[in-house]
C-alpha positions as CSV (number, residue, x, y, z in Angstrom):
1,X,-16.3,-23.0,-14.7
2,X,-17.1,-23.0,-11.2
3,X,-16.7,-20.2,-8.6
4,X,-13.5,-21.2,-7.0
5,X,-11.9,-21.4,-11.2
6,X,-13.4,-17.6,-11.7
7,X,-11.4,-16.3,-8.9
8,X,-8.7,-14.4,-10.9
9,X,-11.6,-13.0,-13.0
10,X,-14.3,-12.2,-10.3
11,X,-11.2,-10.4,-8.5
12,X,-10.0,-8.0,-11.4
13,X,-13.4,-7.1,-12.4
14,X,-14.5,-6.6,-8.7
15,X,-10.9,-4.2,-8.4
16,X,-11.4,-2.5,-11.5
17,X,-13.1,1.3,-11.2
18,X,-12.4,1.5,-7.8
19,X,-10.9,5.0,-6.4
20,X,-8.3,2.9,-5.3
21,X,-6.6,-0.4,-4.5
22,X,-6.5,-0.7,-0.8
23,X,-7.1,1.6,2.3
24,X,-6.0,4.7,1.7
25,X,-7.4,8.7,1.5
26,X,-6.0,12.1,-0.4
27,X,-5.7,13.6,3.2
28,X,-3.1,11.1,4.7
29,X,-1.3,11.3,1.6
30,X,-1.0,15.0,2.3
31,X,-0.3,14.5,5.9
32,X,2.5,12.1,5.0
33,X,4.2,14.1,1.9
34,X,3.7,17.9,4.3
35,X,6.2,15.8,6.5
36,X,9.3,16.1,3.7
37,X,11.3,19.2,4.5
38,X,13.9,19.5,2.3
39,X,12.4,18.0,-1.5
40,X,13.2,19.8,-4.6
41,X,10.5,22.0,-5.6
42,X,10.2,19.8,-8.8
43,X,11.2,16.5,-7.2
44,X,11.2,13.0,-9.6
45,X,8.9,10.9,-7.8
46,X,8.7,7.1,-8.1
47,X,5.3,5.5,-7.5
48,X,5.5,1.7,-6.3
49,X,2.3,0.0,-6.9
50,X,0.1,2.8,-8.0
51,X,-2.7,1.2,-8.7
52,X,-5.6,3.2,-10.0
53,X,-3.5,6.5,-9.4
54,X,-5.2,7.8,-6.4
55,X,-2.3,9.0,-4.8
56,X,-0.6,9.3,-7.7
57,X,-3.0,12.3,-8.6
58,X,-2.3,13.9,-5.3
59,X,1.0,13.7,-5.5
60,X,0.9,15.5,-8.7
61,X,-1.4,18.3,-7.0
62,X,0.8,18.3,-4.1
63,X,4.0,19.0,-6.1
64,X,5.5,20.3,-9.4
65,X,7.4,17.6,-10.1
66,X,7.3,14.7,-12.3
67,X,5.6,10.8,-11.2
68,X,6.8,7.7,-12.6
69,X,3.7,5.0,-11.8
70,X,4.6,1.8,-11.7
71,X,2.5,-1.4,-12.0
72,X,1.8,-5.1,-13.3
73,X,-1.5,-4.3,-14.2
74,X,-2.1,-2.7,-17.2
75,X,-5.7,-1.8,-17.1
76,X,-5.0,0.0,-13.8
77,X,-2.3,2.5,-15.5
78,X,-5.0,2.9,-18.5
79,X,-7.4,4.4,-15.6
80,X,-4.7,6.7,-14.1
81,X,-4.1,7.8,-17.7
82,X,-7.7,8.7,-18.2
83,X,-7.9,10.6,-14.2
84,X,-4.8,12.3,-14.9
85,X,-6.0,13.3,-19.0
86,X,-9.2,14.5,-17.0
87,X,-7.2,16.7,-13.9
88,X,-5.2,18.3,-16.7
89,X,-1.7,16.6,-15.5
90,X,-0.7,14.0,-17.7
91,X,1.8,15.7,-18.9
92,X,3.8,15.0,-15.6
93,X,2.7,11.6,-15.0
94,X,4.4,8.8,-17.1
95,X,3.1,5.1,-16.6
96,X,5.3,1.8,-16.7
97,X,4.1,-1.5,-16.6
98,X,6.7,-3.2,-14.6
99,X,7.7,-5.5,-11.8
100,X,8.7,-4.0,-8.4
101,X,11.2,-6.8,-7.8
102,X,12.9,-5.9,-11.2
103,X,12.2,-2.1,-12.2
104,X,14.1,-0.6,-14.9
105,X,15.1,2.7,-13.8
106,X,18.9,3.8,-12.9
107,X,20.5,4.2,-9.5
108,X,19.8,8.0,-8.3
109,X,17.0,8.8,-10.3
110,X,14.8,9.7,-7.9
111,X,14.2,11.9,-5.2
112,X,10.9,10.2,-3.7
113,X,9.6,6.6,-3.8
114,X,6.1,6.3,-3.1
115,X,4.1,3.1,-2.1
116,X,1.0,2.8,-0.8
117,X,-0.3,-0.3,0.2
118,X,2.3,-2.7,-2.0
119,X,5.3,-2.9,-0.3
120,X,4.3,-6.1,1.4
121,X,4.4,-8.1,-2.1
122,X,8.2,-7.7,-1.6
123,X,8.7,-7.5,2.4
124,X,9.3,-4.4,4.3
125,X,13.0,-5.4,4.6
126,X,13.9,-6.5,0.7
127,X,11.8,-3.3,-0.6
128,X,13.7,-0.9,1.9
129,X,17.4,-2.7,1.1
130,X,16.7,-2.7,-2.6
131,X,15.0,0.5,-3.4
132,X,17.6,2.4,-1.5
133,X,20.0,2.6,-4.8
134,X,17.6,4.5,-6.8
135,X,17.4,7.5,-4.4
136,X,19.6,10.6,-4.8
137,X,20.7,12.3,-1.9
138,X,18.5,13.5,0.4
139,X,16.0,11.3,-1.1
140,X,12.7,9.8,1.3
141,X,11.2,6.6,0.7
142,X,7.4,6.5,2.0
143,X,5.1,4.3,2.2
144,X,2.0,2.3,4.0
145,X,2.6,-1.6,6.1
146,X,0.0,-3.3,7.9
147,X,1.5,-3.6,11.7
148,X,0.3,-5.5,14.8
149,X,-0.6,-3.7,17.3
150,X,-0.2,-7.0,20.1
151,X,2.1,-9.8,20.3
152,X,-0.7,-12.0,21.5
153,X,-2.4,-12.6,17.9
154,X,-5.4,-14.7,17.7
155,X,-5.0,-17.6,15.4
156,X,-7.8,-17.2,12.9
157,X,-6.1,-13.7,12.4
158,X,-3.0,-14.9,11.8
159,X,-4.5,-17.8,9.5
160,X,-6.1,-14.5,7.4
161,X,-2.8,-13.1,7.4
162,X,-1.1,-16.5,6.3
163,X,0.4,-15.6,3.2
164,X,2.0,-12.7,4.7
165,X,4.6,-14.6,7.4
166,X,6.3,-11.3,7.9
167,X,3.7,-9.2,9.4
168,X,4.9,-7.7,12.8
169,X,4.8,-5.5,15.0
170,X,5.4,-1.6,15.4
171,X,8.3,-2.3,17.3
172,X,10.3,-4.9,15.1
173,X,9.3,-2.9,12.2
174,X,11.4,0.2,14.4
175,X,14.3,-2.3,14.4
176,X,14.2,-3.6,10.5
177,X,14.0,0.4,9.9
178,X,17.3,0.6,11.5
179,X,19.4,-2.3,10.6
180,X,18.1,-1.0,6.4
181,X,20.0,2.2,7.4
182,X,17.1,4.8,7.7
183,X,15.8,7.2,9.9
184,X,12.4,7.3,10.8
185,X,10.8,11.2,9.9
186,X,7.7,10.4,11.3
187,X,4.4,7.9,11.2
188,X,1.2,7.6,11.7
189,X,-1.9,4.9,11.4
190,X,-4.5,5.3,8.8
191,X,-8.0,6.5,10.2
192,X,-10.9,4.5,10.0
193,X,-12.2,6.5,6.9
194,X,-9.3,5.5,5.0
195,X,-10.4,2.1,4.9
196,X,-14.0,2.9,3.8
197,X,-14.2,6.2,1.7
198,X,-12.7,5.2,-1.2
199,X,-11.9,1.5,-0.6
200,X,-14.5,-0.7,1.1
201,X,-17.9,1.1,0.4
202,X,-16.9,1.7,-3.5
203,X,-16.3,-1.9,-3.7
204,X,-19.3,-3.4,-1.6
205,X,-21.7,-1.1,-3.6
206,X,-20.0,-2.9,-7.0
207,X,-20.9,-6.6,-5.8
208,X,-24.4,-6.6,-6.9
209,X,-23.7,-5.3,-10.0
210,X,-21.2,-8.1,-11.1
211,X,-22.2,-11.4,-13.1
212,X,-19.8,-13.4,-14.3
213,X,-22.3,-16.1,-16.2
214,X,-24.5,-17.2,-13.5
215,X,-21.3,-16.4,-10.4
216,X,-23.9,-14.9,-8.2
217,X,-21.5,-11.8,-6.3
218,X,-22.9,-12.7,-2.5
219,X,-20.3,-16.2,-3.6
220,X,-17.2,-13.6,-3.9
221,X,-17.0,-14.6,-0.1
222,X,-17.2,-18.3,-0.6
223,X,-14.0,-18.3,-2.6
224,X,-12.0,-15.4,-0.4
225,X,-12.8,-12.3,-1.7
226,X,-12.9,-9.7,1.0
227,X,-16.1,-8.2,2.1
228,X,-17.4,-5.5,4.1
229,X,-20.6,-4.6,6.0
230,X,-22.5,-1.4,6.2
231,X,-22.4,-1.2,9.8
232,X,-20.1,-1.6,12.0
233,X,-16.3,-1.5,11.4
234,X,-14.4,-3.2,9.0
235,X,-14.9,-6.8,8.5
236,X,-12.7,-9.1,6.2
237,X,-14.2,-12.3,6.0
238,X,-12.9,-15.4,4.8
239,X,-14.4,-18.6,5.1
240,X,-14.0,-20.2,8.0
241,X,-12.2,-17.9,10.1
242,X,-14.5,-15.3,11.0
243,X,-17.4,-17.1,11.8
244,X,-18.5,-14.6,14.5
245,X,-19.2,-10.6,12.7
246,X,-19.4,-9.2,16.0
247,X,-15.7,-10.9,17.3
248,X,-14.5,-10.0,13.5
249,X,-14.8,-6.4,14.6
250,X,-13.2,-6.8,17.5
251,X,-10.0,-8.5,16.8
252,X,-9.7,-6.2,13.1
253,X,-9.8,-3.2,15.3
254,X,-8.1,-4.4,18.4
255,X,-4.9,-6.5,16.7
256,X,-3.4,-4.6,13.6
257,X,-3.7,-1.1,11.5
258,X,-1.7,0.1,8.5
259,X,0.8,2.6,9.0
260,X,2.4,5.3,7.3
261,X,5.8,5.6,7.3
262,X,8.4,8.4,5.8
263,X,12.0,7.6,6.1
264,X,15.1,8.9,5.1
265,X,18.5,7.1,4.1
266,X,21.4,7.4,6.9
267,X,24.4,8.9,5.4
268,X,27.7,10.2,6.5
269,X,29.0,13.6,6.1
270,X,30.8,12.9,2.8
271,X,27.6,11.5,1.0
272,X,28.5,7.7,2.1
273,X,25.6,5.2,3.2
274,X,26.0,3.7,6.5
275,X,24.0,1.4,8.2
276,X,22.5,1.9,11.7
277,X,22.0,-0.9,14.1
278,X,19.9,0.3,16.6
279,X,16.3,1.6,16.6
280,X,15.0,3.7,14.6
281,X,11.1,3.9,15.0
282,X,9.0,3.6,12.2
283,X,5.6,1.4,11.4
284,X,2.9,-1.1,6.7
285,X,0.2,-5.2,2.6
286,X,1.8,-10.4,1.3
287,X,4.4,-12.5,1.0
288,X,7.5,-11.9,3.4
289,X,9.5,-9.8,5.5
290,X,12.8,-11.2,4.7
């Protein structure tokens, strides 16, 4: 088996133990949810993508209510079973293994969904047309989206970005916000720490641990695993694209940023959904935006 064939491997066991799956921290979590004002003090909460349950955890700490985590990967509910056993809240978290584009829950069931870092797998659009059904009323629906910050994108960027066509900016996401029929509540970008706490460090101090018969881990980059450096600020590096670190830094930190976002349904007076055509601001990881 050669490195490029060990790729589906090399990636779960280099994802697995991690605090979490992608940039995130507990304290924008709590920035985003201390931004819902009118949540039932026990609200139902759906988490979209949960991952290892970092979020999912503070959510639960956060909040009386009860978490639904949903996710394709059944090791990764196994760990949140085990954090939540160990915080003494498992009783309120219940795991599904599950597809976001088909999940088996009933319209107005909850009165929260949470993503972090997954909605792109579906497309800001699709995830905010289809989840809509499954909120009750005065429901919020928050989550993270990568965003660029330019129009004038360099192209070994956008090559990195290739298998996420729908990637755009702050201001078109404002627009697909609107014409989905939400209002934005507020939004904010994710801080540097975000990405290296309990993402990029936790993961680049696994690498040298890893052997996967003879796959040597510095090769992870070789076959397009992302990588990070100590110094400096992030760096994604696939091969070919970035061949310059220093310019890597640049254009990471000078062209795009994930984004958190908390919206709220548009309704009429009588409980009706209506959909808004104009602006509505909002800002987030890759298949498509349509």
């Amino acid at each position: 088996m050669n490195d490029a064939e060990a790729l589906p491997e090399i990636f779960w066991e280099i994802h697995s133990k991690l605090p979490r799956e992608g940039p995130g921290e507990d304290a924008s979590t709590r920035k985003a949810f201390s931004m819902l004002a009118d949540l039932p003090n026990a609200p139902c909460i759906l988490d979209v993508g949960c991952g290892p349950g970092m979020q999912t955890l503070e959510l639960a700490r956060v909040t009386d209510g009860s978490i639904t985590a949903l996710d394709t990967h059944q090791p990764f509910l196994d760990e949140l079973t085990t954090r939540a056993k160990k915080a003494g809240i498992r009783e309120r978290i219940t795991t599904v293994r599950g597809s976001m584009f088909a999940m088996p829950f009933l319209a107005e069931s909850f009165d929260l969904i949470w993503s972090e870092g997954a909605i792109y797998f579906m497309g800001l659009r699709k995830a905010r047309t289809r989840w809509k059904p499954l909120l009750r009323a005065r429901g919020y629906i928050v989550g993270t989206e990568p965003c660029w910050l330019k129009s004038d994108i360099p192209d070994e960027l956008r090559a990195f970005w290739r298998e996420y066509p729908g990637m755009t900016t702050v201001e078109n996401c404002m627009q697909i916000i609107g014409k989905a029929g939400y209002r934005e509540v507020g939004h904010f970008t994710l801080p540097e720490a975000a990405w290296w706490d309990d993402y990029y460090r936790p993961m680049e101090r696994r690498l040298p641990t890893l052997r996967f018969n003879g796959f040597r881990p510095h090769a992870a980059i070789e076959v397009g695993l992302p990588f990070s450096f100590e110094s400096g600020l992030l760096l994604e590096v696939f091969p070919g694209l970035f061949p310059n670190p220093c310019r890597a830094v640049i254009i990471i930190e000078t062209y795009y940023k994930y984004v958190f976002t908390v919206l709220k349904p548009i309704r009429r007076s009588d409980g009706v959904e209506f959909f808004a055509f104009g602006a509505v601001s909002l800002p987030y990881l890759t298949p498509a935006l349509v």
